[in-house]
C-alpha positions in Angstrom: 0.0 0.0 0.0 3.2 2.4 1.1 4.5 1.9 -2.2 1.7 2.4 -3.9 1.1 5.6 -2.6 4.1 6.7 -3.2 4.1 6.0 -6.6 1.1 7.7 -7.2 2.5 10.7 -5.5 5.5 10.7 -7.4 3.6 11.0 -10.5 1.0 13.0 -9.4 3.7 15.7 -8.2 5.2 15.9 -11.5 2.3 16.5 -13.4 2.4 19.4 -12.0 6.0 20.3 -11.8 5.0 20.4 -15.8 3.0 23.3 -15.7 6.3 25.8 -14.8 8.5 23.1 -17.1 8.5 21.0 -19.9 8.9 17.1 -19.0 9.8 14.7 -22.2 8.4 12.0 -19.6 6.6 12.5 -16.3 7.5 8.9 -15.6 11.1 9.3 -16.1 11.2 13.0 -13.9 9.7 11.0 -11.2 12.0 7.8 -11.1 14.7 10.2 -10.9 13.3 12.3 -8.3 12.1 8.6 -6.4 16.1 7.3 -6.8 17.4 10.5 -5.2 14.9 10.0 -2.2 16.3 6.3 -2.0 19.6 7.9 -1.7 18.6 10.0 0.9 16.9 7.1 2.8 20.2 4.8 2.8 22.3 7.9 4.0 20.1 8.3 6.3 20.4 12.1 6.5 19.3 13.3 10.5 17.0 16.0 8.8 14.6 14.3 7.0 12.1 14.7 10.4 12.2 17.6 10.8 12.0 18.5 6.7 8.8 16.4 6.5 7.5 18.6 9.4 8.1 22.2 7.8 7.2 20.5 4.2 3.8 19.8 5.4 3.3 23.2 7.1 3.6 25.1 4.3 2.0 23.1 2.3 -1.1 23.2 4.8 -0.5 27.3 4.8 -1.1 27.6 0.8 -3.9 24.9 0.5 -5.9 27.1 3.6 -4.9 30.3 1.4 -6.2 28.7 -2.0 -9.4 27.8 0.2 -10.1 30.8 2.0 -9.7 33.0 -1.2 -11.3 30.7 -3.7 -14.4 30.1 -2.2 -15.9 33.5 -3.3 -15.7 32.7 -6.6 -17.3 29.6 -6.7 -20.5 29.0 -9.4 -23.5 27.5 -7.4 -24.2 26.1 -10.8 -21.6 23.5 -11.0 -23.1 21.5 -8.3 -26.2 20.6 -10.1 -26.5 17.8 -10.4 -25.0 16.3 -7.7 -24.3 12.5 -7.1 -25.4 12.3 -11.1 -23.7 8.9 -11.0 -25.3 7.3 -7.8 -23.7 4.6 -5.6 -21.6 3.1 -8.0 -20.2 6.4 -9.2 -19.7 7.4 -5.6 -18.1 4.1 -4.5 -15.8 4.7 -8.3 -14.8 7.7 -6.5 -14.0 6.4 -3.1 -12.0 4.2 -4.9 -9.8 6.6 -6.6 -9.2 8.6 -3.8 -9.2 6.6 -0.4 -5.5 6.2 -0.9 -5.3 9.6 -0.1 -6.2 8.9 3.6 -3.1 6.1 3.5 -0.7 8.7 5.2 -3.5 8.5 8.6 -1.8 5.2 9.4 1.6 5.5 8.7 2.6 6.6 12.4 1.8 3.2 13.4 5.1 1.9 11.8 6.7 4.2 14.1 4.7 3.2 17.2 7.2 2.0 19.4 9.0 5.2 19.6 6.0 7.0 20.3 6.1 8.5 24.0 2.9 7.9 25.8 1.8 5.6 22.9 -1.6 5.0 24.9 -2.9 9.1 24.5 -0.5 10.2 21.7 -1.0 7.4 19.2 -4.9 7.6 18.7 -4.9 11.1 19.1 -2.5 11.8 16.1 -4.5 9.3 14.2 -7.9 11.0 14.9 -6.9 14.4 14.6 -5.1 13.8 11.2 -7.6 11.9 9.8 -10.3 15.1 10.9 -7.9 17.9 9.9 -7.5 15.9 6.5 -10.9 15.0 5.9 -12.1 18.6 6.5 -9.2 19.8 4.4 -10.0 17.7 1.6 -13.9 18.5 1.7 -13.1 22.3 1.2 -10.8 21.4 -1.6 -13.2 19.4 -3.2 -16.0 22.1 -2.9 -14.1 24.9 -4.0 -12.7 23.0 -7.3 -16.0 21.6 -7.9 -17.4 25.7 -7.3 -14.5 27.0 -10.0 -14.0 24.3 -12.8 -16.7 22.6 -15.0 -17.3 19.5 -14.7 -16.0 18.2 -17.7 -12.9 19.8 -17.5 -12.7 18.7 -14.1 -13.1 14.7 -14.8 -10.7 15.2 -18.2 -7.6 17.0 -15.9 -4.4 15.8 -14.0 -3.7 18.9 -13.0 -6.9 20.4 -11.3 -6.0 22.9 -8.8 -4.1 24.7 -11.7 -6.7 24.8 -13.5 -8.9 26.4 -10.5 -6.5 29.0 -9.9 -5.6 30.4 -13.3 -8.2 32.5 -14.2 -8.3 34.2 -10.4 -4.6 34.8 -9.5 -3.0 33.8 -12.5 0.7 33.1 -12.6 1.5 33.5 -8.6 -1.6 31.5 -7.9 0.3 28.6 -10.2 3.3 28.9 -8.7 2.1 28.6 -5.0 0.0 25.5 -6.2 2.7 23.8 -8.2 5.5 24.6 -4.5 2.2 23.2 -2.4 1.8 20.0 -4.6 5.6 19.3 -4.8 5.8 19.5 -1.1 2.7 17.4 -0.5 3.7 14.8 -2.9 7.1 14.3 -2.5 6.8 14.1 1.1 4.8 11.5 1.2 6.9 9.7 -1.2 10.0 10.3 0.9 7.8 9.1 3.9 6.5 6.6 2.0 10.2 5.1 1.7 10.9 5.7 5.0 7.9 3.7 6.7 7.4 1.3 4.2 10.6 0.0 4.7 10.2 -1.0 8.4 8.3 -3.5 7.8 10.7 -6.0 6.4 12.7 -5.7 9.7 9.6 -6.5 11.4 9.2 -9.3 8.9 12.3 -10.9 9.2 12.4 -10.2 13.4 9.5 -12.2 13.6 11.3 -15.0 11.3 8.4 -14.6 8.7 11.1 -13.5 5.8 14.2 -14.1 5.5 16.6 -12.2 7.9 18.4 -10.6 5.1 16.0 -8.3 4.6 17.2 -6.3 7.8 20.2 -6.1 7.1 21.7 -2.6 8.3 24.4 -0.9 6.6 27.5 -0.8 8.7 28.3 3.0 7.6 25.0 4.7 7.7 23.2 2.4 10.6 20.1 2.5 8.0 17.9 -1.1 6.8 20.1 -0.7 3.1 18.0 -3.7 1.9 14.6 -2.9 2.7 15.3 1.1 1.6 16.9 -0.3 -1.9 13.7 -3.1 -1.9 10.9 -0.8 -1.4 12.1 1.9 -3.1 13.0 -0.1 -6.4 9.3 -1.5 -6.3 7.9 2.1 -5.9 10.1 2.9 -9.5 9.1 -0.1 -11.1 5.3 0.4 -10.4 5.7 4.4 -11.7 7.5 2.3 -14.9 5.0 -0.3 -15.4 1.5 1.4 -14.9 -0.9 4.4 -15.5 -1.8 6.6 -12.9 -5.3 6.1 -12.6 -4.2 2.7 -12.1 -1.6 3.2 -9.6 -4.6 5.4 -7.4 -6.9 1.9 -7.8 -4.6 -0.7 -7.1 -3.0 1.5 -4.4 -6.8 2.3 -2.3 -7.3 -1.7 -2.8 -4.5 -2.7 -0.8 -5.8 -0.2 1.9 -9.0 -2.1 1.8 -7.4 -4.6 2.5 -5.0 -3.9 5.1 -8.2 -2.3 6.9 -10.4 -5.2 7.0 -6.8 -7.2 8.2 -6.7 -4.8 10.9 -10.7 -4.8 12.2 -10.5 -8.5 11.8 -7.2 -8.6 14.2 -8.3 -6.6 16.4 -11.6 -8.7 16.8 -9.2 -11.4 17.3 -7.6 -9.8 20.0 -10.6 -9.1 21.8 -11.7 -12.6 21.8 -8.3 -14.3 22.9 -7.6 -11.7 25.0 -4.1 -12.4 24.9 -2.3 -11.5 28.0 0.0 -9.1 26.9 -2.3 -7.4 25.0 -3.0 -4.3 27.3 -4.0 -1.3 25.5 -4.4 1.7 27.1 -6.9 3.2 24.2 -10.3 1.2 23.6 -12.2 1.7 20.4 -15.6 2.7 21.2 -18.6 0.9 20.2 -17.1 -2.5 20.0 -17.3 -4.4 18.3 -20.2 -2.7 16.1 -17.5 -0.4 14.5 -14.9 -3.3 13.2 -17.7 -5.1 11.3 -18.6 -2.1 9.8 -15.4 -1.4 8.9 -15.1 -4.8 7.6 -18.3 -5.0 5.3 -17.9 -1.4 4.3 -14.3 -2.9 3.1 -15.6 -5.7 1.3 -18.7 -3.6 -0.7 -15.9 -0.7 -1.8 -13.6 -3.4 -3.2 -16.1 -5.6 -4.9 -17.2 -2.3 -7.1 -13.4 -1.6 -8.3 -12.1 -2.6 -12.0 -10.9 -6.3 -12.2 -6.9 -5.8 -11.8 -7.3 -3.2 -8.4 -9.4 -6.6 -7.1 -6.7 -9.0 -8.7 -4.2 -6.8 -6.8 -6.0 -6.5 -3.3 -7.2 -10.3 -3.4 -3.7 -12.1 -4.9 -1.7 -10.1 -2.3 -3.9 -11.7 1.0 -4.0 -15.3 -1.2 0.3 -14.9 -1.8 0.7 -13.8 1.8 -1.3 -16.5 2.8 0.4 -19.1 1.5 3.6 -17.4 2.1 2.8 -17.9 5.9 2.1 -21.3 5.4 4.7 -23.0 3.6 7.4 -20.4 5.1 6.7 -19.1 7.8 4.3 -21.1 10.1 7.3 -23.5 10.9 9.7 -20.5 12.0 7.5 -18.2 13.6 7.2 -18.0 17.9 3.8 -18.5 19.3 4.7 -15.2 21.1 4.7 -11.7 20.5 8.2 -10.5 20.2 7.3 -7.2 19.9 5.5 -7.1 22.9 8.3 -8.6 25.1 10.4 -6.0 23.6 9.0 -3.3 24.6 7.0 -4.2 28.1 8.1 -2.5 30.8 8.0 -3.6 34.4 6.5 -0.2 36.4 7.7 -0.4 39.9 6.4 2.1 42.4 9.0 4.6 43.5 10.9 3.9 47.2 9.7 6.4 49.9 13.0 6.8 50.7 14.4 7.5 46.8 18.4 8.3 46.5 19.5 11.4 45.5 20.0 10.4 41.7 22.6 11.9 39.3 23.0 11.2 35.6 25.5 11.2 33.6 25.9 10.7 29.7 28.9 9.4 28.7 30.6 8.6 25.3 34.3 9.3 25.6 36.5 7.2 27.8 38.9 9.9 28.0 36.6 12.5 29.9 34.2 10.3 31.7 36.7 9.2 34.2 36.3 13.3 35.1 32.5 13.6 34.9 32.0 10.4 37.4 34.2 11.9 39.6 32.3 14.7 40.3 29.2 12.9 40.3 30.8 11.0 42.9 32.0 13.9 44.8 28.2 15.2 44.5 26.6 12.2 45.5 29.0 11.7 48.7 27.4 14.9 49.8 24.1 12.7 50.0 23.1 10.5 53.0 21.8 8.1 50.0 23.0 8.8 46.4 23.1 6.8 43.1 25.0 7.4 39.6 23.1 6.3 36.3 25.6 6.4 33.8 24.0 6.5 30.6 25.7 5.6 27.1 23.0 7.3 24.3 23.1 5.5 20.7 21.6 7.5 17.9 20.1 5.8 14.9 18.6 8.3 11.8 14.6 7.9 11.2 14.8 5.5 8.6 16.1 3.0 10.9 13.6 1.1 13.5 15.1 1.8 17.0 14.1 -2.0 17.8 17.3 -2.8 14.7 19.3 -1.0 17.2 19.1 -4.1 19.1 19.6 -7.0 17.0 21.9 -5.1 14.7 24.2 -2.8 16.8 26.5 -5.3 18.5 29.7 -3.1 18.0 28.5 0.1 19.4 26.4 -2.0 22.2 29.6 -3.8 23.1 31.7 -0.5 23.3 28.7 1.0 25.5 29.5 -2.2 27.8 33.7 -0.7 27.8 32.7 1.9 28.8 30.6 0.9 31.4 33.4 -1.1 32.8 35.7 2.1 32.9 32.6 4.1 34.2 32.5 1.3 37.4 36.5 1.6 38.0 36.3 5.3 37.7 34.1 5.8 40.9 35.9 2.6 42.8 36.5 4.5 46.0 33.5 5.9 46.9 30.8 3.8 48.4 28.0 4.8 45.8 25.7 2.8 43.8 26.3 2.8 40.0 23.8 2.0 37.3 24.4 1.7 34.1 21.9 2.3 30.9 22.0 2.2 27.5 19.3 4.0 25.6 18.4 3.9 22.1 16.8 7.2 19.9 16.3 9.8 17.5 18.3 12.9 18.8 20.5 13.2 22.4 18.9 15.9 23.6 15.7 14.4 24.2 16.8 11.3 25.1 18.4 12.7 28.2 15.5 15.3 28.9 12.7 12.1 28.9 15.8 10.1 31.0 16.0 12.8 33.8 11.9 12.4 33.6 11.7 9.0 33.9 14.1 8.2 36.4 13.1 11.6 38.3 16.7 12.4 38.3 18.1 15.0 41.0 21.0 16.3 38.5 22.6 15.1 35.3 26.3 16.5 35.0 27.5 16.7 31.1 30.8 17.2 29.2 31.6 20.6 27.5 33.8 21.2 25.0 33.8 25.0 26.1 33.1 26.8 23.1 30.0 27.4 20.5 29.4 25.2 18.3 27.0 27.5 16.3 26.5 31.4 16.6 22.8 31.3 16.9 23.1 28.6 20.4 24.3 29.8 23.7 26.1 26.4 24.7 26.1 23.9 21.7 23.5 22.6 19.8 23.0 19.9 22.2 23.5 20.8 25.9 21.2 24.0 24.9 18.1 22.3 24.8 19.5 20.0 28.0 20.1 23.4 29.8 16.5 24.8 29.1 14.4 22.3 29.7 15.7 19.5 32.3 13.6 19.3 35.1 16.9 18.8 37.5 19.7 20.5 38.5 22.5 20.9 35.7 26.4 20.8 35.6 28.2 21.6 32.6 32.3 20.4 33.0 34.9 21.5 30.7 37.9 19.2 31.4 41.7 20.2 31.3 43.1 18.3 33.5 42.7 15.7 36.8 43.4 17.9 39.3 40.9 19.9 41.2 43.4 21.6 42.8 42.9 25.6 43.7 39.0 26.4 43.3 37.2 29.6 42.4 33.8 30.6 42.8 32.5 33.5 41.2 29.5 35.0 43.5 27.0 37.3 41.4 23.4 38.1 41.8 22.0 35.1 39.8 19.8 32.6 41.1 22.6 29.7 40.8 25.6 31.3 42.4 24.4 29.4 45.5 24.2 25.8 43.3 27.8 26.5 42.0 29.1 27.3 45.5 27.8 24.2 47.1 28.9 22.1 44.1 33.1 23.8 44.4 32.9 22.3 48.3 32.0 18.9 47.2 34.9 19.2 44.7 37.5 20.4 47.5 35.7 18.0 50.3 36.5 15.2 47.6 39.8 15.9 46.6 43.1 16.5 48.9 45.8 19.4 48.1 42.8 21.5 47.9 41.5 25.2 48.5 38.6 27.3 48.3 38.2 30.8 47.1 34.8 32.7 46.7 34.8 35.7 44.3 33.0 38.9 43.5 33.8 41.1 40.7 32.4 44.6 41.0 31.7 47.3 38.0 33.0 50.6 38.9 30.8 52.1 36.8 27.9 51.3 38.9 29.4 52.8 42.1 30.6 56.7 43.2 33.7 55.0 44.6 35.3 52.1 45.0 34.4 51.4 49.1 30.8 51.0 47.8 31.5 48.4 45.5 34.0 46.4 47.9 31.1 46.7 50.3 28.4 45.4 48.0 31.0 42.6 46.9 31.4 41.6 51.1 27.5 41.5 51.1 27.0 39.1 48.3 29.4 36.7 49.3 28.4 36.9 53.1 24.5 36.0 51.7 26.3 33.4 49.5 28.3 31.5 52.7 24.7 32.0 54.7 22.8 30.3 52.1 24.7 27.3 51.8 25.7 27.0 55.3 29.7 26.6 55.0 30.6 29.5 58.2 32.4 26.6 59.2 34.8 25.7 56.4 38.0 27.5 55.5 37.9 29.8 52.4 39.3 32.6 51.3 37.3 35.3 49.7 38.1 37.7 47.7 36.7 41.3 46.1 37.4 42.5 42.7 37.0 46.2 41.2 37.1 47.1 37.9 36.2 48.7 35.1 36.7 45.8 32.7 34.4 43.0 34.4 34.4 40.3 31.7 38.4 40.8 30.7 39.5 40.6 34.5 37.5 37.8 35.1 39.0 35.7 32.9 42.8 37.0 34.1 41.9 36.2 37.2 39.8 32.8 36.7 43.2 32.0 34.9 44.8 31.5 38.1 43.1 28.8 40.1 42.8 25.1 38.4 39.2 24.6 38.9 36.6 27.5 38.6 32.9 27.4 39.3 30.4 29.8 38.1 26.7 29.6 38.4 24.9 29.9 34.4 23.3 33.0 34.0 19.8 34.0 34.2 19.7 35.9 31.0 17.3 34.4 27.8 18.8 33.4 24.7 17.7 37.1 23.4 19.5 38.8 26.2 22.7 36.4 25.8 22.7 37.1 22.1 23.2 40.8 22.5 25.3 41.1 25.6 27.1 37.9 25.8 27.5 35.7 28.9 30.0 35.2 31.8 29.6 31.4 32.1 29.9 31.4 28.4 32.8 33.6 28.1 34.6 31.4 30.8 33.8 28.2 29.3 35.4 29.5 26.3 38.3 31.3 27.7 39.8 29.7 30.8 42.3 27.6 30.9 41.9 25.3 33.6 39.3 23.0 34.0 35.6 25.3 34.3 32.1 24.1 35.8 29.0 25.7 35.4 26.3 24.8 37.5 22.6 25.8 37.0 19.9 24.7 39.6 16.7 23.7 39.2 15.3 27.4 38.7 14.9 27.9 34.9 13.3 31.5 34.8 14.7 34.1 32.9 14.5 37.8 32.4 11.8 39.5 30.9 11.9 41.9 27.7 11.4 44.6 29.6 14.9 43.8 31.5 16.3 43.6 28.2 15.1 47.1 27.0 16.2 48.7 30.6 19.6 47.2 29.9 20.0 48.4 26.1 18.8 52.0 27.6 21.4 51.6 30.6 24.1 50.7 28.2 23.2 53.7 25.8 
């Protein structure tokens, strides 16, 4: 059916990418444009998500535009008569278009990374399937409203032909970009879906294993892509359009009446992993419908859409038993792989701490100060957590079966991550987690396991002007629900400490985080730092006074009277330039991350960013579980103050 479909849009698309271009063959434009998609499936470029994502909003945008400005110009005239070819010519019409609606169900292939699959899954079906059927009746209406019938039944091309005469060559162009985006994304998704199902296939033993084989350099199903994608070309080679529409909406049928029937099935045997959170309603009323309204659509369609439908369900039939009955586990593998034991959370939970690691030569570092933070903890435990990242067109379940090098490096590293925190008496877990992009992967972690803090590696520079800390750790910084540490290593030793005390909200976090440090470490010493601008003061007593105050509130707030520091007070009219001489002169510094917003950070800069970058020695910055930031007002009082 995913083929199919994407076939047909394929095709479809470049019937109208003819309007703007001459095409010797539309066939021919759309293998091409079909074998570069194939390409991009096998790389398996990171993007392609997130492309399909601002593909289909604009395409929505124009398609609301044509609707919104179209439908005053419609002919009341053209609907009469309506229905002029009954049943059979509305069932006729069913059939050519119910493929359409094929895109509804393509999240299922993708249902195992869904999060909250119980409430997210059905929703995203229902919702799409509502926002397309309305879009799709207004489309209808208004093409109906501005095209004569005749020309409407002879053309390939209609929504050209409805805009033309109304907003001429800028209505074209946005209909041609609308169609090109709508059609080739569903051909690239197409690809990209479709060809999950071998691995499922062959995981449950049903093909041959072959078929999921993953390509050792891209970590993408090369096989399936190459096999689904090849089938898509051949059927835009080997068929007409209107054909391609019929055959494709009869394997739908099909696959619909499959899925009411199973799910019937379900009911009955009540299997007892089967669990689902979401119930149809109306049971089992609905799934007969759906199955006899199946039946009556596909016994009105042309003889080879019914060849098509029927010899697919005979062939996998057979297919099952002569091949696969024999091979196939009277269990759900799928289900095992993915059940989750839910225990309830101890009353008396440990103070947790994650950390993501990836490189043995700086996670010896990062585990030590999670070890020096969790000894500060009556109760503490460390989940170290590898993070393997597979591109969309691979199933995160191939991760699994087919990642034994990467998993068996995770399980080095562990080892390392184990020695690293030897002598301390903490407990150490250790995770590997499979998924789409780091960032979130850690963020749902820190959820999950209702982490206290997560402390993360830094190179200590920018990665990209437009992030504050690096494409990853930004989002990580924003949005985890725990305290974070960021640690740029350079080198073992803790050594001389410096905290810089400002008026943040964090200052407090990074102060108590330098004293597990020196607590943890001998050869040792603490020094808490102010640095005061003398351009906010008449003299320079005031500021040294103001400086006393701040770290006096600091030392109250996290309770070390007791310890020995030293404490120091800096004036100067050259803040960020002295704090970095001076930062320069301790082997550790501490600084707590700044309250500003990425606005505010983008036009004045940032001290924990300017040290991460700049100092030498090793550089923690420490944000607590506050995540407010200024308002735009603060930023507008601050570009008046510095004008």
């Amino acid at each position: 059916m995913l083929m199919f479909k994407g076939a047909l849009a394929l095709v479809g698309g470049m019937y109208y990418l003819s309007v703007i271009m001459t095409l010797q063959s539309v066939e021919m434009v759309a293998v091409i444009i079909g074998t570069v998609l194939i390409i991009v499936n096998i790389i398996g470029v990171k993007q392609t998500g997130g492309l399909q994502v601002v593909m289909v909003v604009v395409m929505v945008l124009i398609l609301g535009l044509f609707v919104s400005f179209s439908m005053m110009n419609v002919e009341s005239s053209y609907y009469q008569p309506f229905f002029d070819g009954g049943t059979s010519g509305l069932i006729s019409a069913t059939v050519m278009v119910l493929i359409s609606y094929g895109g509804v169900t393509k999240v299922a292939a993708v249902a195992e990374e869904i999060e909250n699959p119980g409430r997210n899954l059905p929703l995203g079906l229902l919702l799409s399937l509502i926002v397309t059927t309305v879009l799709y009746a207004l489309i209808v209406y208004v093409l109906v409203g501005l095209v004569d019938g005749e020309t409407l039944s002879g053309s390939n091309i209609p929504m050209v032909d409805a805009v033309e005469p109304y907003f001429g060559l800028f209505g074209i162009l946005l209909i041609v970009l609308a169609a090109m985006l709508a059609l080739i994304s569903t051909a690239n998704a197409g690809i990209l879906t479709a060809s999950r199902y071998p691995f499922a296939l062959s995981r449950d033993k049903l093909i041959p294993r072959f078929f999921a084989h993953v390509s050792e350099r891209f970590h993408t199903p090369v096989t399936a892509i190459v096999i689904t994608g090849g089938a898509m070309l051949l059927i835009i080679l080997t068929l007409p359009v209107a054909e391609i529409a019929k055959t494709a909406g009869a394997f739908q049928i099909v696959v619909y009446i499959l899925v009411n029937i199973a799910l019937i099935a379900f009911r009955v045997r009540k299997p007892a992993w089967y669990m689902p959170k979401y119930k149809s309603p109306a049971y089992p009323w609905i799934q007969i419908f759906g199955v006899l309204s199946g039946v009556l659509v596909l016994s009105q369609m042309d003889t080879l859409p019914i060849i098509g439908g029927v010899g697919i369900l005979i062939f996998g039939f057979l297919w099952y038993l002569f091949y696969g009955r024999s091979r196939v586990e009277r269990r759900s593998i799928i289900a095992d792989a993915i059940a989750e034991r839910i225990e309830a959370e101890p009353a008396d939970k440990p103070y947790r701490i994650v950390v993501p690691i990836a490189n043995p030569m700086t996670q010896q570092h990062l585990l030590r100060i999670a070890a020096a933070a969790a000894s500060a903890h009556e109760k503490s435990e460390i989940i170290a957590v590898n993070v393997i990242t597979l591109p969309d067109q691979t199933a995160l379940a191939q991760a699994v079966e087919f990642e034994d090098e990467r998993i068996q490096r995770h399980e080095k590293l562990m080892e390392k991550a184990e020695d690293a925190i030897g002598n301390y008496n903490i407990q150490l877990r250790t995770r590997v987690v499979i998924g789409r992009s780091v960032e979130n992967i850690i963020i749902n972690l820190l959820k999950k396991e209702k982490a206290d803090e997560v402390i993360l590696g830094w190179k200590g520079r920018r990665k990209r002007r437009e992030f504050i800390l690096g494409s990853i750790i930004d989002p990580i910084v924003k949005e985890a629900p725990s305290k974070v540490t960021l640690v740029k290593q350079r080198s073992e030793k803790i050594g001389s400490t410096a905290v810089f005390i400002g008026t943040g909200p964090h200052t407090q976090a990074a102060v108590s985080r330098a004293v597990e440090l020196v607590d943890s470490e001998k050869d040792t010493s603490l020094t808490l730092i102010n640095i005061q601008d003398l351009n906010q003061y008449e003299n320079r007593e005031d500021a040294i006074r103001e400086g006393n105050i701040l770290i006096a509130k600091a030392v109250e707030e996290t309770g070390i009277k007791e310890r020995n520091f030293n404490q120091k007070v800096m004036v100067t009219q050259k803040v960020a330039d002295d704090l970095i001489i001076e930062a320069n002169n301790y082997d550790t510094t501490c600084i707590g991350a700044t309250r500003a917003s990425r606005l505010e950070s983008a036009l004045f800069g940032s001290f924990p960013e300017l040290v991460g970058e700049k100092v030498r020695g090793n550089v923690l910055i420490v944000r607590g579980r506050e995540k407010t930031f200024y308002s735009t007002w603060h930023i507008i009082q601050r570009l008046f103050n510095r004008a």
